[in-house]
MARRO-660563 format. One line per 10 residues: their letters; for each residue x, y, z of C-alpha. Coordinates in steps of 0.1 Angstrom, whole numbers, plus 5000, padded with zeros to 4 digits. Example, Ala and Ser with C-alpha at 12.3 -4.5 7.8 and 13.67 -1.06 7.14 Angstrom:
REM residues 2
as	5123 4955 5078; 5137 4989 5071 $
END
This chain:
REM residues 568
xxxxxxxxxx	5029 8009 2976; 4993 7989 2970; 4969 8000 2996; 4939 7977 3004; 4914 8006 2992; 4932 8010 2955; 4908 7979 2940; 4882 7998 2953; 4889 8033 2934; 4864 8048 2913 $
xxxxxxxxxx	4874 8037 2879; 4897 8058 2859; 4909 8082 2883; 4942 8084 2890; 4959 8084 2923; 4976 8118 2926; 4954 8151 2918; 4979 8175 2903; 4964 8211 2918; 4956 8240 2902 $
xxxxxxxxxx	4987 8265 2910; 4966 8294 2916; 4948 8318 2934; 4910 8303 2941; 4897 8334 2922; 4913 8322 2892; 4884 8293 2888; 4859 8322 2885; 4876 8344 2859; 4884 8306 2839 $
xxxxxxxxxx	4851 8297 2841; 4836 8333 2834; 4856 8336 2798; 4847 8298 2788; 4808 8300 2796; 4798 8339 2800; 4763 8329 2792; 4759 8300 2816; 4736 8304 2847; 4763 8299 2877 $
xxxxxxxxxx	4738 8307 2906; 4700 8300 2906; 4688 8316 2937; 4644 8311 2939; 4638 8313 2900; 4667 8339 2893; 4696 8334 2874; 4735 8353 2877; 4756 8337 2845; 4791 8333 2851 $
xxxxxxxxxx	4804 8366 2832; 4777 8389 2857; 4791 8364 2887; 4826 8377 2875; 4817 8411 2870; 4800 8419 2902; 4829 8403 2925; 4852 8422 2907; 4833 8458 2915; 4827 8443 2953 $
xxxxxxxxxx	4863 8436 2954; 4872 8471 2939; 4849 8488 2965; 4865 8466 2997; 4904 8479 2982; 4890 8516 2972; 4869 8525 3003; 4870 8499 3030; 4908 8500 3030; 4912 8461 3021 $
xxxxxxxxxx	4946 8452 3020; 4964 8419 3008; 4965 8392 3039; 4933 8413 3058; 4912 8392 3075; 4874 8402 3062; 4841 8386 3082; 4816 8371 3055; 4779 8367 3075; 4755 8360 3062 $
xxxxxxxxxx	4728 8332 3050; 4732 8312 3021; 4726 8333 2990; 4742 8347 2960; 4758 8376 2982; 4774 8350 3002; 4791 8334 2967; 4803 8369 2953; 4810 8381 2988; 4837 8352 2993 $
xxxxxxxxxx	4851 8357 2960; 4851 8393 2962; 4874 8392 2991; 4897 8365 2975; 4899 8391 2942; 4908 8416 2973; 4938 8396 2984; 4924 8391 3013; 4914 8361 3036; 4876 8354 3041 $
xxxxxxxxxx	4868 8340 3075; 4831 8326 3077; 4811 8333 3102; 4779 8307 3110; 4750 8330 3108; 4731 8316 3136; 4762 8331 3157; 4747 8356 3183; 4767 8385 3190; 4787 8374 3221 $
xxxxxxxxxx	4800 8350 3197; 4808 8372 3169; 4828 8392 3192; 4856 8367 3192; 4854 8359 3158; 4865 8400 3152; 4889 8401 3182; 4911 8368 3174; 4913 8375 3135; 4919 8411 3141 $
xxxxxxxxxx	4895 8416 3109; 4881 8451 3104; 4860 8447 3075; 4832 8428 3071; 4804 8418 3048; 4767 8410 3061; 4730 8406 3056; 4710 8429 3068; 4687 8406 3088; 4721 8401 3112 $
xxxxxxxxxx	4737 8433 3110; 4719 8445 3143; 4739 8414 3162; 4774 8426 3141; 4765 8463 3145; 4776 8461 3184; 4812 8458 3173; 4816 8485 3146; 4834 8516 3156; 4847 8534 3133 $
xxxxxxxxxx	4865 8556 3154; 4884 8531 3172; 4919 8521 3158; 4938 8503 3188; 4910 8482 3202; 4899 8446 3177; 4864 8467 3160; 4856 8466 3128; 4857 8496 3109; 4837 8489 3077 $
xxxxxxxxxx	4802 8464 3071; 4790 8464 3037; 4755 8453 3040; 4738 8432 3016; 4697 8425 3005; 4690 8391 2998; 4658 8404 2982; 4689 8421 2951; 4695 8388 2940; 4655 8379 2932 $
xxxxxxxxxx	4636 8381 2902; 4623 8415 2900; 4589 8423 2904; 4580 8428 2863; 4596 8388 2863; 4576 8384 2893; 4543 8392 2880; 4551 8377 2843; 4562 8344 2853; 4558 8340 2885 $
xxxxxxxxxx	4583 8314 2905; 4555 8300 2929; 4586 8289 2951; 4576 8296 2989; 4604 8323 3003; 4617 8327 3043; 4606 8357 3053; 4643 8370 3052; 4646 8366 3022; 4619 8384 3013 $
xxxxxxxxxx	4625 8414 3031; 4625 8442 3012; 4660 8467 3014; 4665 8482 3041; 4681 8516 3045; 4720 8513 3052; 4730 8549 3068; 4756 8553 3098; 4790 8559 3098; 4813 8526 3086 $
xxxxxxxxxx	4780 8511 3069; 4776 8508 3030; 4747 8495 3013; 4761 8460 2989; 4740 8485 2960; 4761 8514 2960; 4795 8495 2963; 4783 8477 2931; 4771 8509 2914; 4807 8526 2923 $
xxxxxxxxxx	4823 8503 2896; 4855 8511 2912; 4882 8489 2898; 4907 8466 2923; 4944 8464 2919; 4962 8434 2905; 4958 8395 2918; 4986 8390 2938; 4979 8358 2964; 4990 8326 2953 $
xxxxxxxxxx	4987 8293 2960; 5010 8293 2994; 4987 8325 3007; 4962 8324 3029; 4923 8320 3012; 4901 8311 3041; 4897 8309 3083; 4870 8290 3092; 4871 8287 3131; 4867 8258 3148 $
xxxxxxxxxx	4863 8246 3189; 4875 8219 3206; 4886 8217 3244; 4892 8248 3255; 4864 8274 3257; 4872 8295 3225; 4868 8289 3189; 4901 8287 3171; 4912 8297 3133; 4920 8271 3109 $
xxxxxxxxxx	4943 8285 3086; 4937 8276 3047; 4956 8282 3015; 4948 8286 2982; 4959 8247 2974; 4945 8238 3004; 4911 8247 2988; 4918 8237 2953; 4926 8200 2970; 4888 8196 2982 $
xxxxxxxxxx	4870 8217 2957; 4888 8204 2929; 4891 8170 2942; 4857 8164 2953; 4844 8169 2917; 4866 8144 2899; 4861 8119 2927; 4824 8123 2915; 4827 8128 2878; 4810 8158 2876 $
xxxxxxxxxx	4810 8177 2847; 4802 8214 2834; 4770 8207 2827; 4761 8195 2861; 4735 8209 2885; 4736 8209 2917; 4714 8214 2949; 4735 8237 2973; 4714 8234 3010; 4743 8228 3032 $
xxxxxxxxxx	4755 8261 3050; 4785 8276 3027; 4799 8290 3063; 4805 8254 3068; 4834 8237 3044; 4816 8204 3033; 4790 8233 3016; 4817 8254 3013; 4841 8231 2990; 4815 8208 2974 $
xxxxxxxxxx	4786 8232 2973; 4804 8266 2955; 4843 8256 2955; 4844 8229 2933; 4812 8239 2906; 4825 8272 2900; 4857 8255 2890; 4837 8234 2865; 4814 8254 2854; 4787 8240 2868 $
xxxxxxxxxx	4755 8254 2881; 4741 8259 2915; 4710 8258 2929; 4713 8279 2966; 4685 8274 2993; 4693 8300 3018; 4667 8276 3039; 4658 8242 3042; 4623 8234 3031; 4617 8202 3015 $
xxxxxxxxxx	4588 8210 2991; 4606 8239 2980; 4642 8215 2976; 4618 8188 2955; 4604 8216 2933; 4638 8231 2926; 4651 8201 2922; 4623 8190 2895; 4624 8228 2879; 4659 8229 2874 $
xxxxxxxxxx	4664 8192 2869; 4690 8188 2890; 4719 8164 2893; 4731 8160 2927; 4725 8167 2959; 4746 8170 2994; 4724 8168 3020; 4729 8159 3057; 4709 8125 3071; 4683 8149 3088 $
xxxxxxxxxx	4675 8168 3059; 4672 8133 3041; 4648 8119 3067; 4630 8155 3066; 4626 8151 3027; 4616 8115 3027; 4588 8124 3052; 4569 8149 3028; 4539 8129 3016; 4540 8147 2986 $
xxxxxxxxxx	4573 8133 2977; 4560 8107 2954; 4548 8142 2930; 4581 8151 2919; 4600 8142 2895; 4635 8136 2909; 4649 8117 2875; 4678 8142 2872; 4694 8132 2901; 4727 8107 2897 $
xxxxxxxxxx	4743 8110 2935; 4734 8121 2966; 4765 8127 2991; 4773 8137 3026; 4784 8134 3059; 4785 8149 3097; 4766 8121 3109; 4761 8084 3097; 4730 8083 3080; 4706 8054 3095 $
xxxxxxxxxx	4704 8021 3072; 4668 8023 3070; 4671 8058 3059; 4694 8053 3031; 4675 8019 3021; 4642 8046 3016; 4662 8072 3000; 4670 8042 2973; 4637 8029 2969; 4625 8065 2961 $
xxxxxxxxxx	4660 8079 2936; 4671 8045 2927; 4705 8060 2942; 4731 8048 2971; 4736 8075 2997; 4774 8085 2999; 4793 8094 3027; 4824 8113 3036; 4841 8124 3063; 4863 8151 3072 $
xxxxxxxxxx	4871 8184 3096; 4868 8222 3095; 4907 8215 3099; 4909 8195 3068; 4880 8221 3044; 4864 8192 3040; 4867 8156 3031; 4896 8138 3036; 4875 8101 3026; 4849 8097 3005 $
xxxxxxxxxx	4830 8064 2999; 4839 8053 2961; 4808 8058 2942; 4806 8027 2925; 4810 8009 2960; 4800 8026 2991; 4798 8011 3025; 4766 8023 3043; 4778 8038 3081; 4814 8042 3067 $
xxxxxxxxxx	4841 8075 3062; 4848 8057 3033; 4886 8057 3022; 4916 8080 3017; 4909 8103 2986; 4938 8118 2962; 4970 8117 2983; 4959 8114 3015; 4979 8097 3041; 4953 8088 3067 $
xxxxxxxxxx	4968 8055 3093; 4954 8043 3130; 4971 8048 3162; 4971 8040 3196; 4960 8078 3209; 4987 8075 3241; 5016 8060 3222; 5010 8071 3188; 5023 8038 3177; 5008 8027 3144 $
xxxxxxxxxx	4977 8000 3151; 4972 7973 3127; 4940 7963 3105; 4914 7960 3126; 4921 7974 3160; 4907 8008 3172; 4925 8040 3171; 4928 8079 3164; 4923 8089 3125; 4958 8106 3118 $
xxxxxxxxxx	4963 8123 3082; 4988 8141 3060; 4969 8155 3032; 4977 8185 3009; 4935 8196 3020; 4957 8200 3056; 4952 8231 3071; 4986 8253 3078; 4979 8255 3114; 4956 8271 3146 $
xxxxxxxxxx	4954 8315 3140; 4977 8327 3166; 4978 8297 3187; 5011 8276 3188; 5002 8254 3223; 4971 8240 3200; 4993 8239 3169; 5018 8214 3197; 4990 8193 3205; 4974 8188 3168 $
xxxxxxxxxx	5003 8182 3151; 5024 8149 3152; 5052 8135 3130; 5053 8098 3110; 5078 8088 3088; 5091 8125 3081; 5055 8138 3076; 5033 8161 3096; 5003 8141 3106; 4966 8163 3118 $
xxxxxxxxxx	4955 8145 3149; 4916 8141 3141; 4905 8134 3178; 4887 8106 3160; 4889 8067 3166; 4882 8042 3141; 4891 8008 3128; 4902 8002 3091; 4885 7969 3074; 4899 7941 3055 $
xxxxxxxxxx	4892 7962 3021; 4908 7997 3036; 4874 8014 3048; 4871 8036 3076; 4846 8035 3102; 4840 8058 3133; 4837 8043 3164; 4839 8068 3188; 4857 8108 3201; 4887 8115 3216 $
xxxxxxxxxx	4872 8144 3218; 4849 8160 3239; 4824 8169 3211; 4785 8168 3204; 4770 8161 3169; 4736 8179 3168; 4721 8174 3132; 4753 8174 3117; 4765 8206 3133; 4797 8203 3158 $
xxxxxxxxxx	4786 8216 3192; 4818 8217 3219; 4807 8220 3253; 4838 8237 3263; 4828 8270 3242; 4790 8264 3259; 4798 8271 3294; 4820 8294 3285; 4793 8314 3272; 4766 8302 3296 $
xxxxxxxxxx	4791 8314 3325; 4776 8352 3316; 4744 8341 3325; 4746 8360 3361; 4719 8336 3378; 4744 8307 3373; 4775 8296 3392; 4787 8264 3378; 4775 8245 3346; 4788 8217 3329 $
xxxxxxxxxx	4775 8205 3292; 4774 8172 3277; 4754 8154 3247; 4725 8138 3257; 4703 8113 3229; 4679 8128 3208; 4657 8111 3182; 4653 8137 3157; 4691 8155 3160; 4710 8129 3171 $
xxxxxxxxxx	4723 8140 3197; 4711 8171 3218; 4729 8197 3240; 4725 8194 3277; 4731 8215 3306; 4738 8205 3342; 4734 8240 3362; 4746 8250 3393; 4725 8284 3405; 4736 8310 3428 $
xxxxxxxxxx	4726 8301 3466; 4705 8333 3465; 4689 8321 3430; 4679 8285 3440; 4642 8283 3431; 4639 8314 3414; 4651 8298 3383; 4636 8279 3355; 4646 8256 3327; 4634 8277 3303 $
xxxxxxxxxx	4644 8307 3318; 4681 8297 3313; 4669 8280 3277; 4659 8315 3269; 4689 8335 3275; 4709 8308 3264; 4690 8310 3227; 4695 8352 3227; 4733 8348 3236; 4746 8318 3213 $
xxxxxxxxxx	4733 8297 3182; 4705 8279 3183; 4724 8248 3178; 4747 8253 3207; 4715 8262 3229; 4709 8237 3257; 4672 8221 3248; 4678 8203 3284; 4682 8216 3315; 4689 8203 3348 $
xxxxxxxxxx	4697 8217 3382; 4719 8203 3406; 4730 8211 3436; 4772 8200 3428; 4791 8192 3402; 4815 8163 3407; 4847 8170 3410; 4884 8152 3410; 4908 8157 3438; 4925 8186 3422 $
xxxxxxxxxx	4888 8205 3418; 4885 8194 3377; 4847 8188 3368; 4843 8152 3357; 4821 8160 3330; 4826 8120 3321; 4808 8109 3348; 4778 8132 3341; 4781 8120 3307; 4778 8083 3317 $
xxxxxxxx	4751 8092 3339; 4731 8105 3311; 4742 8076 3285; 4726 8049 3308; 4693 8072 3313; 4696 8069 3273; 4696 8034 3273; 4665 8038 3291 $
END
């Protein structure tokens, strides 16, 4: 049936995506036998062609089976910053049969212990610049208890030009000091330098995952303190990979600007996912730096660009920006927060280009809508994308609103995660059925226009956006509750003119503590004890939390109370 977005499709495309029927790896050995010579990754002037991309996952992968014990369906933790590690790491586990669950890097390790308990991984792979916050949970030894029992340990400093390059033609590109880093040594029981496992050359078994098996667990929060597993398939990653490259008509010979955090799935799908399945070339930032992005993007002449509104504003601001020559690019995309009209209006003075925007969920891998190129709304999801079933409803009914009127996003997609890790009561309360279809509830309200766009209007949710980055308070507290100077604390998202939005902290102290504790003081811990995201950049002391009848904190009110010091 006609749909009032289907005028509004970018032209030629066709409805339905038929999906590759294979495992994910499969892009990589595909695009490894059609261009062996082509630079895949560009990581700070060096280059890894598709058939070394190929041939070092496949050693990792051999290496994980062999020695760390990898076995099809394992759960294996990938930590680390952007980088080329990060690529051959996720691939290397998906040649492994196993299932990579991302880990944001910024995660302290308080966090990270959940992230081993709940997927019951006991392998991981990491950077060596976090393995002393992942090092707190390895025990070899231990074979009842969630601990992981291997780390491979990876250099970002491998995957550089080497120091004859170096000193011939040297990059001139400025380098976080992580990266730079030169190797550490790896020695303890259950660690093994990234090096030797690729130097072993030991072969993995045969590719046995398919489509239907799990690929990757990104966790996500939401209302209740703990972050929860969002179970992907092999399709379900092939829909927004695959998917978000047609939708965009890229081609093979495409290069792109990969800055958003692969741990995350928009960087994840439309960053590494969906080029490798082209062919096309990255170029990785392990960190934002905007002279550094414009120089790459000038060097390497490249083509597109995801970015977040942040980074835009950030890269706009560099007075230098008029320097560069930026005449490769043909589309700039993203999403996580609407990016400001007057922000997108300088962006096209500058690239001649609209700024695109998307919207989906770590329970989705990524977008769901996309604005059509050729006719992008500015503030707006944009529209379903290849056979997505998205439709408004009133959130306590779940009857099906009209045009026009305000309701929760609903969608049946084949991008549709499987369901919650081990958690059926939030598998009960995400799920809903339409028409004989499983429908995600988003937590999202919007209203659908006269031409079939999507705009957000507000959460069902109880969710900050901070820069992009989903911060739930519920998963805050429940961290902040260690702090042992505190006794109640409730966290809500207070304005910010740089971020967004900005994490906040109402704190109850201990009687005996009253006083003897300071805003930064609980800042401080709260920065060594979760991401720096998540960390409260205001505090403020109260003597009660409000509270209903039956004792609940009415985090609302304090959330109204801080909305109308906003409006100032």
């Amino acid at each position: 049936m006609p749909m009032p977005h289907h005028p509004h499709w970018p032209p030629g495309l066709p409805l339905h995506l038929t999906l590759p029927a294979t495992n994910l790896f499969d892009n990589a050995a595909v695009s490894a036998h059609r261009y062996p010579d082509k630079p895949f990754l560009i990581y700070y002037g060096a280059e890894l062609s598709f058939a070394a991309f190929h041939d070092e996952v496949t050693r990792l992968a051999g290496y994980l089976e062999n020695v760390c014990g990898v076995k099809a369906g394992d759960r294996v933790l990938l930590y680390l910053q952007n980088s080329p590690q990060w690529v051959l790491g996720y691939y290397a586990i998906l040649r492994a049969n196993a299932v990579v669950v991302p880990v944001n890097p910024m995660n302290r390790s308080d966090e990270l212990a959940h992230y081993v308990a709940d997927s019951g991984a006991r392998v991981a792979i990491a950077a060596q610049d976090l393995l002393p916050q992942l090092r707190d949970h390895l025990n070899p030894e231990e074979q009842s208890e969630p601990a992981l029992h291997h780390i491979v340990v990876a250099c970002y400093r491998d995957h550089l030009p080497s120091e004859e390059q170096e000193r011939e033609a040297p990059t001139g590109l400025r380098l976080p000091d992580f990266v730079a880093e030169p190797r550490a040594a790896i020695e303890g029981p259950g660690l093994h330098a990234w090096r030797d496992a690729i130097a072993a050359a030991l072969a993995p078994g045969p590719l046995t995952a398919g489509p239907e098996d799990l690929c990757v667990m990104p966790y996500t929060s939401g209302t209740t303190g703990h972050p929860k597993g969002c179970m992907h398939t092999h399709r379900n990653a092939q829909s927004t990979g695959v998917g978000g490259m047609h939708w965009f008509a890229r081609t093979q010979d495409a290069v792109m600007l990969s800055v958003l955090p692969f741990f995350h799935v928009t960087g994840m799908a439309g960053g590494m996912n969906g080029p490798l399945f082209l062919g096309a070339t990255i170029v990785i930032m392990s960190r934002w730096d905007r002279e550094t992005a414009a120089e790459l993007m000038q060097r390497h002449r490249v083509t597109s660009w995801q970015a977040i509104s942040t980074m835009v504003v950030d890269f706009l601001a560099n007075p230098r920006i008029g320097e560069y020559d930026l005449s490769a690019l043909n589309g700039i995309r993203g999403g996580g927060a609407a990016m400001p009209e007057a922000v997108a209006a300088k962006l096209k003075a500058l690239t001649g280009l609209n700024y695109v925007e998307g919207y989906g969920m770590t329970e989705t891998l990524a977008a769901t809508h996309i604005n059509p190129p050729q006719r992008p709304k500015p503030q707006c999801l944009g529209i379903p994308v290849f056979d997505v079933d998205s439709r408004i409803i009133d959130p306590t009914t779940l009857a099906e609103l009209p045009q026009g009127e305000t309701g929760e996003i609903v969608t049946h997609a084949p991008q549709v995660m499987q369901g919650y890790w081990r958690n059926d009561a939030a598998n009960a309360q995400a799920f809903i059925t339409l028409d004989g279809k499983r429908f995600l509830r988003t937590g999202d309200l919007a209203r659908i226009d006269e031409d079939g766009y999507f705009f957000m209007m507000d959460r069902l949710k109880r969710m900050i956006n901070a820069s992009g980055f989903k911060v739930w308070p519920a998963e805050v507290e429940a961290l902040m509750y260690k702090h042992p100077d505190i006794h109640e604390v409730c966290v809500i998202g207070a304005l910010d003119p740089k971020r967004g939005e900005t994490v906040k902290a109402f704190v109850v102290l201990k009687p005996e503590r009253m006083g003897q504790v300071s805003a930064e003081d609980i800042t401080a811990w709260a920065h060594d004890h979760m991401a720096a995201y998540k960390t409260p950049r205001l505090v403020e002391f109260i003597e009660s939390l409000p509270k209903s009848g039956t004792g609940k904190i009415m985090w609302r009110e304090l959330q109204e109370r801080q909305a109308e010091l906003d409006r100032g």
